[in-house]
C-alpha positions in Angstrom: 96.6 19.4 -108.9 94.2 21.1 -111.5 94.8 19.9 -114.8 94.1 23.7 -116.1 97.4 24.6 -113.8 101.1 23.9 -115.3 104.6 24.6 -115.1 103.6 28.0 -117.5 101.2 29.2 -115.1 103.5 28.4 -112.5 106.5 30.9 -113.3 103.5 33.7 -114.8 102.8 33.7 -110.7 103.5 37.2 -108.6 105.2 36.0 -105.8 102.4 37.6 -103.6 99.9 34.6 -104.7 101.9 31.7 -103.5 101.7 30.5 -100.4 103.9 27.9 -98.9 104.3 26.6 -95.6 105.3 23.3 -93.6 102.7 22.8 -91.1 103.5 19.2 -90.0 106.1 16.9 -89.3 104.9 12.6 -90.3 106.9 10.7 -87.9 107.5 7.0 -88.2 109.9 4.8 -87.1 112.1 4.3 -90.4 111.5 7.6 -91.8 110.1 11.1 -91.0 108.6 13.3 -93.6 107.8 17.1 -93.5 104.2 17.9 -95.2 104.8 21.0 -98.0 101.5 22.8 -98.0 101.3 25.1 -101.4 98.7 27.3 -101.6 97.6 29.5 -104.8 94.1 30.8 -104.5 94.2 32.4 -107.9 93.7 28.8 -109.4 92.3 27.2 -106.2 95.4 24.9 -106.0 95.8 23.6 -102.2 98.6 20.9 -103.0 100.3 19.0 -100.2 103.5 16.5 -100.7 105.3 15.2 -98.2 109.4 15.8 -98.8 112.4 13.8 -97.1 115.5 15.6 -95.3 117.6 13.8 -98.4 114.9 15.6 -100.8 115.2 19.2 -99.3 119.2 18.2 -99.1 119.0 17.8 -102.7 117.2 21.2 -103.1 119.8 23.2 -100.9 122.5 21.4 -102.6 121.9 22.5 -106.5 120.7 25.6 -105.5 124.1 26.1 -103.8 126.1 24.8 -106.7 123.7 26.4 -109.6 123.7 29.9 -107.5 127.5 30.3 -105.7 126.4 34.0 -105.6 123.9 33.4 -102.9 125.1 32.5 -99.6 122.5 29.8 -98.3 122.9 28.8 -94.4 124.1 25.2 -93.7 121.3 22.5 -93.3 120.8 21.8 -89.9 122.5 18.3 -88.5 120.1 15.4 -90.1 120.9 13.1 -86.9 119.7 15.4 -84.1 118.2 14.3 -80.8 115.8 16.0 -78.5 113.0 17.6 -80.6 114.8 18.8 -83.3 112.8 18.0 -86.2 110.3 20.8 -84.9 113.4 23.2 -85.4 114.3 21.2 -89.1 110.4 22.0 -89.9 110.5 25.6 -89.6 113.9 25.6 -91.1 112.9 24.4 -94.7 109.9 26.2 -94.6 111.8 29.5 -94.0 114.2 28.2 -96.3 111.3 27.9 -99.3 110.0 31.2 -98.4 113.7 32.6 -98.3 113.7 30.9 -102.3 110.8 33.3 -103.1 111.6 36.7 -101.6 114.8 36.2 -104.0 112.3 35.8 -106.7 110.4 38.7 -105.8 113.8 40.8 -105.4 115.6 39.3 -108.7 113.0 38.9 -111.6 116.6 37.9 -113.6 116.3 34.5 -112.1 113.1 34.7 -110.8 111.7 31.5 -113.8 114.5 29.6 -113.0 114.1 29.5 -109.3 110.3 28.8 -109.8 111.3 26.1 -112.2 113.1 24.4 -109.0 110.7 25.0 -106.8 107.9 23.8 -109.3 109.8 20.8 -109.7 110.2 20.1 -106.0 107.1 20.5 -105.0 105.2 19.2 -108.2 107.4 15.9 -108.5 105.3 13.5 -107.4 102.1 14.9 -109.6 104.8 15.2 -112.7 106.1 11.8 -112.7 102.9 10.4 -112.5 101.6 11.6 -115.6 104.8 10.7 -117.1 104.5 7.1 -116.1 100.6 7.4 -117.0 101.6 8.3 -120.4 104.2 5.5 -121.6 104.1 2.7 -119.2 107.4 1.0 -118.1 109.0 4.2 -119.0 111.6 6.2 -116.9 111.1 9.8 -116.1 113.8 12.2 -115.1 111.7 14.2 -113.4 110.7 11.3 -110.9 114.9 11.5 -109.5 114.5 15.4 -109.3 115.3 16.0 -105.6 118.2 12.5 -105.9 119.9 14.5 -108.7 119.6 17.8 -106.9 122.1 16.4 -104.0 123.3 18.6 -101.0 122.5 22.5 -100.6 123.9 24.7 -98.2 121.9 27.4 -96.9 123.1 29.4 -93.5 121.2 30.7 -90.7 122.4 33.5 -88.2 122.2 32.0 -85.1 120.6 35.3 -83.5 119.2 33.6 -80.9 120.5 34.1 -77.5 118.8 31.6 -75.2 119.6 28.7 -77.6 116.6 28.5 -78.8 116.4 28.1 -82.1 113.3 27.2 -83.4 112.5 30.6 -83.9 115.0 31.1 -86.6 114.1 34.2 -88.8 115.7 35.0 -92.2 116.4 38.6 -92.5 117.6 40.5 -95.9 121.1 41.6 -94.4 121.3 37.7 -93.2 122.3 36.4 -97.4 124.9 38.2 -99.5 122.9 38.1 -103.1 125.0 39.3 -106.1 122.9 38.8 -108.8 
């Protein structure tokens, strides 16, 4: 991350800039990550973390409980079989991107929600520099997605040959009251 780039510049963003996607899966045997790519070209940033199921679990979960207003689909099923992490992929990417059109729609909570996402993405880079600054210290920051347990977020199931990798998020698909 570019040191000129913080939290600051983060939430001064328009919407429009960021770029956010989940462009592959890391498969192993005892665990299987999905590879956040964040893109801002108005500060060059190309940033890629990878994220846990339990880590986007923790995202879905305290933005449930912080926003009851917004109805978020249910995660899907962390124990699937049959190529479903393809359809888990392209649900926490649309579930980011759903996390930023209600940015762009709400400026009321549009900081806070960047703050989360910020935090999310940026945890790794942030607890770093925490640890770089007092060694053998702890740093909040690093537990982010463990304190931010369970979200729920639903998706219509529009699809009628059961295929549903191609899960899209339409504006009549959320009830937002903010």
């Amino acid at each position: 991350m570019d040191n000129n780039f913080g939290l600051s510049d983060f939430l001064d963003l328009d919407i429009d800039d960021i770029n956010l996607s989940i462009p592959t899966i890391h498969d192993s045997i005892l665990k299987t990550t999905y590879e956040i790519n964040l893109k801002i070209k108005l500060f060059g940033i190309d940033h890629k973390v990878d994220k846990r199921y339990t880590e986007f679990e923790g995202l879905h979960d305290s933005l449930t409980f912080r926003y009851k207003n917004i109805n978020f689909q249910e995660l899907p099923s962390k124990f699937q079989l049959f190529g479903k992490k393809e359809t888990r992929r392209k649900f926490f990417e649309d579930f980011l991107n759903f996390i930023l059109q209600i940015c762009q729609k709400h400026d009321s909570i549009k900081k806070d929600l960047l703050k989360i996402v910020y935090d999310f993405i940026f945890s790794d880079v942030i607890a770093t520099k925490e640890k770089s600054k007092k060694k053998g210290s702890f740093s909040p920051v690093s537990t982010v997605s463990k304190s931010m347990k369970k979200l729920s977020f639903d998706i219509p199931n529009n699809t009628d040959s059961g295929n549903d990798s191609n899960v899209r998020f339409n504006d009549n698909d959320f009830n937002i009251n903010v």
